[in-house]
N, C-alpha and C positions, 0 to 999 in steps of 0.2 A: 953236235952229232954224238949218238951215244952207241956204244959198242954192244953189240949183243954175240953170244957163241953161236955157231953154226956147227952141226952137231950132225953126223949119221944117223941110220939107223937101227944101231946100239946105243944108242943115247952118248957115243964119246965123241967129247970135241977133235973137228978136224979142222976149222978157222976161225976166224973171225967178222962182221959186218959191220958196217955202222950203218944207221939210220938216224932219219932227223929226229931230233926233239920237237920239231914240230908236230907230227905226226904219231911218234912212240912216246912220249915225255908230258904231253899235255896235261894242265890241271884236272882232275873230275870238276862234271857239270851235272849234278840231278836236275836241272830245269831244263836241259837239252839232250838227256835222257827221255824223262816223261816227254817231251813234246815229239820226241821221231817214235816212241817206241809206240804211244796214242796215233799216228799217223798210219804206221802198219798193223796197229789191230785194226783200226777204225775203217782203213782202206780193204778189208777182208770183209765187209758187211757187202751184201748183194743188195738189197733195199730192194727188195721186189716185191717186198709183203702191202697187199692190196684190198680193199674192203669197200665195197658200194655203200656209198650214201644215198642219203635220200634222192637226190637227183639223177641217181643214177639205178634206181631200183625201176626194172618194166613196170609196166601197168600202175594203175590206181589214179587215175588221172582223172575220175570220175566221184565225186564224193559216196561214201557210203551207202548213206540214207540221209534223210531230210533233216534241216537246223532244230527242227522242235515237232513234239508233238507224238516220238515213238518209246518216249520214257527211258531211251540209252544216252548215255553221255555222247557228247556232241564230237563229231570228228571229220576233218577234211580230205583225209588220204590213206588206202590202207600201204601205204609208203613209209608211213612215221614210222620212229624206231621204239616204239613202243608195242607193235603188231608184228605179231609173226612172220616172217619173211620180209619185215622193212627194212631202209634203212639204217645202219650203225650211224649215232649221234658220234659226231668227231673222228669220226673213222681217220685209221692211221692211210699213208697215202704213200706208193712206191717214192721214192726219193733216190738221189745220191749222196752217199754219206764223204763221199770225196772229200781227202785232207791236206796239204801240202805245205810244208812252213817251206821258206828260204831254205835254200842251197847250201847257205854258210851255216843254219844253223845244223843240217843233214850232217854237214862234212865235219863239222865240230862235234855233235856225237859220237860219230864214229871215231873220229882221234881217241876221243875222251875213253870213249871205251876199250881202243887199242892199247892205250896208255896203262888204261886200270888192271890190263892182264898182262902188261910190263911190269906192274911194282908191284906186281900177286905171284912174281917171276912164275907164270902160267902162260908166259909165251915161249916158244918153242922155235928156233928156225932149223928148218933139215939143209941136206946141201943137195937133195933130193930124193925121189920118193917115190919108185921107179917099180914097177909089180911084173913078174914074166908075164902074167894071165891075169884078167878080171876072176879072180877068185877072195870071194868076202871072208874064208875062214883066215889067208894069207895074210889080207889087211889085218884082220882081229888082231892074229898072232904078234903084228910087229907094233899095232897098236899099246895091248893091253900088256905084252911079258915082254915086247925088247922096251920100248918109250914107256912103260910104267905110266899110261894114263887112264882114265876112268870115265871121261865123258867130255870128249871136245871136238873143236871143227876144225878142219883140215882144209887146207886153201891151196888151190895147188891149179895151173894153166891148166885151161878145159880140156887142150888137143891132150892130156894125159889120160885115155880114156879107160884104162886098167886100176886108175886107181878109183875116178870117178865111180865105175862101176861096183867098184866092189865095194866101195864105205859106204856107199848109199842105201844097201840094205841093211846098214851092223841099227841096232836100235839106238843107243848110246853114242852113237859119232853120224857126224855130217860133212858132207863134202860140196863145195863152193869154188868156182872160179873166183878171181880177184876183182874182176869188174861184178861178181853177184855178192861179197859180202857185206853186210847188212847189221845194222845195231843189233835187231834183235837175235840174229845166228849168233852174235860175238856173246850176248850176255845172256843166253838159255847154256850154254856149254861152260864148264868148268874149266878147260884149258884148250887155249887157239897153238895149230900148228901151223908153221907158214913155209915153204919153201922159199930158199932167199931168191928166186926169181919173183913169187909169188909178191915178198916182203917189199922189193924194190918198184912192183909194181903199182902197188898200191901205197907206197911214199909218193910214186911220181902222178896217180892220180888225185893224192889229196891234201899236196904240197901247195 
């Protein structure tokens, strides 16, 4: 188990935590990076893009004109994709680009990536984080001049709806429940805040 500070926010320590090394401590993995981080681009593709082929082009079911004898090159369909309004040769075809590796490789990511903003000491645990009003300029303020941070995500129990509300418009910060943090939120942000309910929560989901 390894100890991290539990800090206000003024950024001074008021406790201590410990969390697992399982979960905070783990080695970096780039091949289990690239594999979750290619799953959530790739799962952001719609695949609706659509193009008639020849089989699917109305009319021309009927030949042109006759095999010989009119001095034009010979032709069976004004379908082909050679003729205006036929056919596309190879036409691309809606699909789903759907991607999904294993669970352990999921959960191993995200350690790895939790980890890597432990020894960036770019993780942050508050002891809470608690706003009178959904107001964005409030969050900034305690963001950017009390925590002295620049561009990170803030993870904090959803029922907190004054904080939710107000990080969600700042450009530069994001805001996440513990059951929605995700590789790619951890590793677009330069510094993870975690509330130590948040922090225990998300030990005990990925213990």
């Amino acid at each position: 188990m390894a100890k991290f500070k539990v800090i206000d926010l003024d950024g001074k320590q008021v406790s201590e935590i410990e969390l697992s090394d399982e979960v905070f401590g783990a080695e970096p993995n780039p091949h289990l990076f690239y594999e979750v981080a290619k799953m959530q681009q790739i799962n952001k593709r719609r695949g609706t893009v659509g193009v008639k082929n020849t089989s699917l082009v109305s009319g021309g079911g009927k030949k042109p004109w006759k095999q010989k004898g009119t001095g034009r090159a010979r032709q069976g369909s004004i379908r082909a994709s050679h003729w205006v309004g036929g056919g596309k040769a190879m036409a691309p075809k809606a699909r789903d680009y759907f991607y999904r590796p294993p669970r352990k490789v999921r959960r191993g990511a995200l350690r790895a990536a939790l980890s890597q903003r432990a020894r960036e000491n770019a993780l942050f645990i508050l002891d809470g984080f608690k706003l009178d009003a959904p107001k964005t300029k409030q969050a900034f303020d305690v963001l950017t001049r009390r925590l002295k941070l620049e561009n990170a995500l803030v993870v904090d129990d959803k029922g907190n709806n004054h904080l939710h509300r107000s990080v969600r418009n700042l450009a530069r910060f994001d805001v996440l429940p513990p059951e929605g943090i995700n590789l790619e939120s951890v590793l677009r942000h330069k510094q993870l805040v975690l509330t130590s309910a948040a922090a225990k929560a998300i030990q005990e989901a990925l213990s």
